[in-house]
C-alpha positions in Angstrom: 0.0 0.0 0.0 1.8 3.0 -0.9 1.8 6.4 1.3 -0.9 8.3 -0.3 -3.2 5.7 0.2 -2.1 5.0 4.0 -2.9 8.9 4.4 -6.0 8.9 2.6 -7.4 5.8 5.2 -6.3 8.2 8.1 -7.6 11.5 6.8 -10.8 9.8 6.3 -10.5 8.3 9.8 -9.4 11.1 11.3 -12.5 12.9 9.6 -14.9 10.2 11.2 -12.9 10.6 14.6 -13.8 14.2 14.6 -17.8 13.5 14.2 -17.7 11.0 17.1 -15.8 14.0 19.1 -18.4 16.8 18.1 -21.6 14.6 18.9 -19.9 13.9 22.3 -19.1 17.2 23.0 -22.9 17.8 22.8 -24.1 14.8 24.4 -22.2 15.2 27.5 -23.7 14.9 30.8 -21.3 17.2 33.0 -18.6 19.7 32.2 -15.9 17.4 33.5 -16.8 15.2 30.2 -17.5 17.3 27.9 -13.8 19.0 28.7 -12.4 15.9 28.1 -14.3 15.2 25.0 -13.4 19.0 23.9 -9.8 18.4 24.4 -9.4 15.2 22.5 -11.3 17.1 19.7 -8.8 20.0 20.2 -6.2 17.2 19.4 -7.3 15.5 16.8 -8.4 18.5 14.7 -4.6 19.5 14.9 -3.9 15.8 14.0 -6.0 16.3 10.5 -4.6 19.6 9.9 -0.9 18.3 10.4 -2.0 15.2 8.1 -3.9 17.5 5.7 -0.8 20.1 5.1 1.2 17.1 4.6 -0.8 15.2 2.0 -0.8 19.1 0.6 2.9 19.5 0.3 3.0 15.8 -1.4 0.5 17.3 -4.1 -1.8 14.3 -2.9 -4.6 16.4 -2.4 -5.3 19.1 -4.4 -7.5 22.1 -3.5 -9.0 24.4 -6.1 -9.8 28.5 -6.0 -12.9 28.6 -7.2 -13.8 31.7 -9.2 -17.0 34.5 -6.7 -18.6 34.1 -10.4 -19.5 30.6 -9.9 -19.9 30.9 -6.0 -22.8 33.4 -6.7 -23.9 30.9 -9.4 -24.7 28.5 -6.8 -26.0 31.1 -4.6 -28.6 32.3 -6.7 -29.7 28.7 -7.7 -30.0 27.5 -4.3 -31.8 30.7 -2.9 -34.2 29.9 -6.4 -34.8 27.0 -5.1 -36.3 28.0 -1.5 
């Protein structure tokens, strides 16, 4: 399995992580928890930005500027929509 692939598997599980934290977070019962819960989601989030910027310098994920024309594109067919 080459790199890319072993960093795809953990950005995505990283990603998943980060949902389990976030509903926690919400869900807890006390303040003692939901510290707990807050600071592992502290962590991780700095795990998938490390990761992230790291798959970015390897050019093994790519991230596009997208043009305001086609933003407000999208904006005007969504609020069309409603």
């Amino acid at each position: 399995m080459s790199d890319k692939v072993l960093m795809e598997n953990m950005l995505l599980l990283l990603k998943s992580t980060t949902e389990v934290f976030v509903h926690g977070s919400l869900e807890s019962s006390t303040k003692a928890v939901h510290n707990v819960i807050k600071n592992g989601l502290d962590d991780i989030i700095k795990l998938q930005d490390d990761l992230y910027n790291k798959m970015t310098e390897c050019g093994w994920y790519k991230v596009q500027n997208v043009e305001s024309k086609c933003i407000k594109q999208t904006l005007r067919k969504l609020e069309s929509n409603n």
